[in-house]
C-alpha positions as CSV (number, residue, x, y, z in Angstrom):
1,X,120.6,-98.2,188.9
2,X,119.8,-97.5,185.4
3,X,116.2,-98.3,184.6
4,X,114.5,-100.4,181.7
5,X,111.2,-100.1,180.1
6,X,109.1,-102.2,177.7
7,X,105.9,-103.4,176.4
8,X,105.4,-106.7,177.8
9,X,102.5,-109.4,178.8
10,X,102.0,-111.0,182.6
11,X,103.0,-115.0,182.3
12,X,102.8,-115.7,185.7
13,X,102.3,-114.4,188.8
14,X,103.5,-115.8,192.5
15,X,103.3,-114.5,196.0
16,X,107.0,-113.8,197.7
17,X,107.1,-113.2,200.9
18,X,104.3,-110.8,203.2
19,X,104.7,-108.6,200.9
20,X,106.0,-108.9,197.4
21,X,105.1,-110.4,194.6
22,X,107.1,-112.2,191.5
23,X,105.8,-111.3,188.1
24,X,107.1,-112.8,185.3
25,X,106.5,-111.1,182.1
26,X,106.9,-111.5,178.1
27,X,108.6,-108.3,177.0
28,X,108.9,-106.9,173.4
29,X,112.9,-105.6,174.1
30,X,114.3,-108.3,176.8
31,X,111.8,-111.6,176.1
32,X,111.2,-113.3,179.5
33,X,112.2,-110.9,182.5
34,X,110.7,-112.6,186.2
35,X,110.6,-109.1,188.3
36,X,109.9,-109.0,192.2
37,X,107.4,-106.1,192.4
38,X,108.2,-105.3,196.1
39,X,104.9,-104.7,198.0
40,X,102.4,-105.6,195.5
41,X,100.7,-107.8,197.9
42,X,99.7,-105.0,200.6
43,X,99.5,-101.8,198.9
44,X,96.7,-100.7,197.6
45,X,97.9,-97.8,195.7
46,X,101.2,-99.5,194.6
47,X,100.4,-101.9,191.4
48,X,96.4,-102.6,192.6
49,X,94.7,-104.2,190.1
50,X,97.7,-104.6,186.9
51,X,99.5,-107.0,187.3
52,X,97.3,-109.6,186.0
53,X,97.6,-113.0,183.7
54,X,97.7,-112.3,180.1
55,X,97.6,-108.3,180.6
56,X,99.6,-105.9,178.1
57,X,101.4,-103.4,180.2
58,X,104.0,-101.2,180.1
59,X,107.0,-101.6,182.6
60,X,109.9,-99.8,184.2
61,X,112.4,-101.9,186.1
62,X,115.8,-101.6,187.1
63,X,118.3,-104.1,187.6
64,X,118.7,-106.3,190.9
65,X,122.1,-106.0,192.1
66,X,124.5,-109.1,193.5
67,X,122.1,-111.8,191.4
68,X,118.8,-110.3,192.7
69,X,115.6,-110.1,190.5
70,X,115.1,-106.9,188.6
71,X,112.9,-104.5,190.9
72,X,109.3,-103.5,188.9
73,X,109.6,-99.8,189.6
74,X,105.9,-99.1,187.1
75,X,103.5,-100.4,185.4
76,X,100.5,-99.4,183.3
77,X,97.9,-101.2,181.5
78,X,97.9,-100.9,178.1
79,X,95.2,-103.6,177.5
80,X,93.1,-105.8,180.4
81,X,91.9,-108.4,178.0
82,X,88.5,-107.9,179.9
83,X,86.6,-110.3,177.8
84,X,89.0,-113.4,178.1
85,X,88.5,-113.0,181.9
86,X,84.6,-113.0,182.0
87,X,84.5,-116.3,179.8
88,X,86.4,-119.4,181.3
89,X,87.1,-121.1,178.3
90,X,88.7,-118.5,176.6
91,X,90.4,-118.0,180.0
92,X,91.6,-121.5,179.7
93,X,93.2,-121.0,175.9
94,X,94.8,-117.7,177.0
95,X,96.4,-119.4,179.9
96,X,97.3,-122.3,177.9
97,X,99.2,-119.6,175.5
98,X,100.7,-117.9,178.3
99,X,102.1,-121.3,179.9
100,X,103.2,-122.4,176.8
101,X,105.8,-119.4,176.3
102,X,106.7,-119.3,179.7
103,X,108.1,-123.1,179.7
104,X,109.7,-122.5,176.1
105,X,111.6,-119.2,176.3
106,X,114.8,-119.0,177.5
107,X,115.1,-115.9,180.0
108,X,116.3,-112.7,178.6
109,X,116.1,-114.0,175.0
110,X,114.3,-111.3,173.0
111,X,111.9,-113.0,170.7
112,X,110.0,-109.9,168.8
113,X,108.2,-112.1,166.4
114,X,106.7,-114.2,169.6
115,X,105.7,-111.5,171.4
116,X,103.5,-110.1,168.5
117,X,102.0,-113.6,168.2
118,X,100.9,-113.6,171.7
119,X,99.8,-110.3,171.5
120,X,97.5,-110.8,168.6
121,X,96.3,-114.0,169.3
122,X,95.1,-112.5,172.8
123,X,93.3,-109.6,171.3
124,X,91.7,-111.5,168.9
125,X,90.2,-113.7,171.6
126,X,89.1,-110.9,173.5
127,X,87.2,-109.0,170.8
128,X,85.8,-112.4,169.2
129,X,87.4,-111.4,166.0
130,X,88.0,-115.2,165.1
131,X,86.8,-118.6,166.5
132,X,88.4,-119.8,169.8
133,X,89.5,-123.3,167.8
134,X,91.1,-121.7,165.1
135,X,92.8,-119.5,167.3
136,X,94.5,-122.4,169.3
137,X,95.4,-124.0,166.1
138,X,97.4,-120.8,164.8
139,X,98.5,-119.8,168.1
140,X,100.3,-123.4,168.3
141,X,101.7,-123.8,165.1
142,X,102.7,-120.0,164.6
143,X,104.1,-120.7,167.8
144,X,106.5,-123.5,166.8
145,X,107.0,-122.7,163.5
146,X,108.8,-119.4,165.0
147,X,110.5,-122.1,167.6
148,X,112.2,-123.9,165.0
149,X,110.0,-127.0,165.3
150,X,107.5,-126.8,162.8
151,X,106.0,-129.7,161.8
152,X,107.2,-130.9,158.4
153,X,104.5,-131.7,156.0
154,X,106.4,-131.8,152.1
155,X,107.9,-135.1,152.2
156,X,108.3,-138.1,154.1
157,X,110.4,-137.4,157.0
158,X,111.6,-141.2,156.8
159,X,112.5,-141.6,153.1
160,X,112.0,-138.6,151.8
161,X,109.4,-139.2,149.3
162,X,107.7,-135.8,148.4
163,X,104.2,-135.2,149.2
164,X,102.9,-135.3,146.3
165,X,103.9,-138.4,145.3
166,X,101.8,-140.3,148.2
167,X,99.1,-142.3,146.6
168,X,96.8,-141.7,148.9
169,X,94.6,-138.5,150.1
170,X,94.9,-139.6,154.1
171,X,98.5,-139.0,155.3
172,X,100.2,-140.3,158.3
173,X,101.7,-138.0,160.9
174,X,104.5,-139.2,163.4
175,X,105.1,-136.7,166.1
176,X,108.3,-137.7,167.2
177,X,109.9,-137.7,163.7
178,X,108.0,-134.1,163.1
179,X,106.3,-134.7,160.0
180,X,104.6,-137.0,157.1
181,X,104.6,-140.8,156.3
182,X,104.1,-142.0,153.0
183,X,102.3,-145.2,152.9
184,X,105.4,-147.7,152.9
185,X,106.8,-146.0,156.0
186,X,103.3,-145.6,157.8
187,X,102.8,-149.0,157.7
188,X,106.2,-149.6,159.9
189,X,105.6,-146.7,162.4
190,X,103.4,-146.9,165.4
191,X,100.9,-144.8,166.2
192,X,100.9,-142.0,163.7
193,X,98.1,-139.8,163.7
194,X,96.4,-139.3,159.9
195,X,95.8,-135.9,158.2
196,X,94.3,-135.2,155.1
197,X,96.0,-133.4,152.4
198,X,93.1,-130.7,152.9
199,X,93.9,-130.1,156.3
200,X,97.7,-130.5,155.7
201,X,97.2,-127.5,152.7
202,X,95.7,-125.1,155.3
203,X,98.2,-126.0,158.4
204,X,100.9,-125.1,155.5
205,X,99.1,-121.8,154.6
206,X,98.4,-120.6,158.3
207,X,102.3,-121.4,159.1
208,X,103.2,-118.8,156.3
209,X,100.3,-116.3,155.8
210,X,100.3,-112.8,157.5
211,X,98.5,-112.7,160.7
212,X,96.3,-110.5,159.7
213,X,95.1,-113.0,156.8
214,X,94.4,-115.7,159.3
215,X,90.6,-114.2,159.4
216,X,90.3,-115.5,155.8
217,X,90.9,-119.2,156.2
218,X,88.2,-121.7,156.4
219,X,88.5,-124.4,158.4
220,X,86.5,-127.3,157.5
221,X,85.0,-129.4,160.5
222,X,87.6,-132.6,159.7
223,X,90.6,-130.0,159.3
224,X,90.0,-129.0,163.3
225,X,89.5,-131.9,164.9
226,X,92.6,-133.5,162.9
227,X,95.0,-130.3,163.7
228,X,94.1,-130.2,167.0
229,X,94.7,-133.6,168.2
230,X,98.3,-133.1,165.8
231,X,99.1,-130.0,167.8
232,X,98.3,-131.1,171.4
233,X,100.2,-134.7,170.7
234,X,103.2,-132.5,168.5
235,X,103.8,-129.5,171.2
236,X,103.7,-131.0,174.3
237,X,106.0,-133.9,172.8
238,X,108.8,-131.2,171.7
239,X,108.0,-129.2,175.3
240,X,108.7,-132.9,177.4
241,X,105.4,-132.6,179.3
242,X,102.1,-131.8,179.1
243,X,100.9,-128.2,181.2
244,X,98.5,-127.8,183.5
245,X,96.8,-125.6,181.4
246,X,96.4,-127.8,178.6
247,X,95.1,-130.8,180.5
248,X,92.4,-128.2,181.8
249,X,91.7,-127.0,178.8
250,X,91.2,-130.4,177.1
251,X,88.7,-131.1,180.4
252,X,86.6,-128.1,179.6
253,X,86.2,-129.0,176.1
254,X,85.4,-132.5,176.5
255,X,82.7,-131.2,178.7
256,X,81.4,-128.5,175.8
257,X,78.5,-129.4,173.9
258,X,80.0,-130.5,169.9
């Protein structure tokens, strides 16, 4: 059976069986491959201690035959993400990440650009590089921007009146149109969440910058707390529910001194 490798990141991982296991990873070559990794669950020498959440690994599998899963023939760790797993909030974000592209992508569809977002996003958590909120925010909108549902923040996605012709410097947000209401339009709509042009400027700079820039940005305390109830109203809304993860995630923060 001819045999494939990649780079690739745990999503999820279920017991099958006595004695199996079915892993069901992020890969930089195939996107979403679920593999049964026969044995996992009593061998102590055969995959002990890898094939955990959120891990970088690399993989060999070859292809199931008659409509079976792919069979995980190796797999190395390239990077534990040791740090996430000692901390359970950053824990929760990871696995609200990992959820998150596991319910999106389509099996098999090779999304490079994805796979570098988790990838980064991920590290940067684990090393501390950046603060946990600001990762979430540019994990999410990074994340649908490369989906094909960013939100749309130039012009009224009602009547088309361009931003900057809104008289006002609070601006109206309705998720399931994806994007601005001027004031006229607002007015008719229910429910729209408001953003301020300063917070709308740096959601449109972290959906274009270089990932590496993101450390740059400054978030002001109003531009967080106004992206982040956006973003976990706007994804889950485009997903058509809301993940476990996400609802445990929103727990532990409520629960977080401010």
């Amino acid at each position: 059976m001819p045999h494939v490798s990649s780079p690739a990141i745990v999503l999820r991982v279920i017991e099958h069986g006595d004695y199996d296991k079915i892993v069901t990873c992020f890969t930089l070559r195939r996107g979403k491959v679920p593999l049964i990794a026969k044995g996992a669950k009593k061998s102590i020498k055969r995959f002990a201690g890898v094939l955990e959440l959120f891990s970088v690994l690399d993989l060999v599998w070859s292809f199931g035959r008659g409509g079976r899963l792919p069979v995980l023939q190796e797999a190395s760790v390239v990077n534990p993400f040791e740090q996430i797993r000692t901390d359970i909030t950053k824990t929760a974000y990871a696995s609200y990440w990992c959820e998150l592209v596991y319910a999106w992508m389509e099996q098999g569809q090779r999304q490079a650009s994805v796979y570098g977002l988790l990838e980064f996003t991920l590290d940067q958590l684990d090393r501390g590089a950046l603060p946990e909120h600001i990762l979430h925010i540019t994990f999410q909108l990074r994340f649908m921007t490369l989906s094909g549902f960013r939100p749309g923040f130039d012009h009224c996605h009602a009547c088309g009146k361009a931003l900057e012709q809104f008289g006002h410097s609070s601006v109206s947000f309705d998720v399931k149109r994806g994007g601005v209401l001027c004031e006229e339009c607002a007015s008719q709509a229910a429910g729209p969440f408001s953003l301020s042009k300063g917070t709308i400027k740096v959601l449109n700079w972290v959906s274009n910058a270089p990932l590496e820039k993101v450390h740059r940005l400054r978030f002001s305390k109003q531009a967080v707390e106004e992206s982040l109830q956006m973003l976990e109203a706007f994804v889950p809304y485009y997903l058509g529910k809301e993940t476990k993860s996400l609802k445990f995630l929103k727990q532990l923060k409520a629960k977080l001194p401010h």
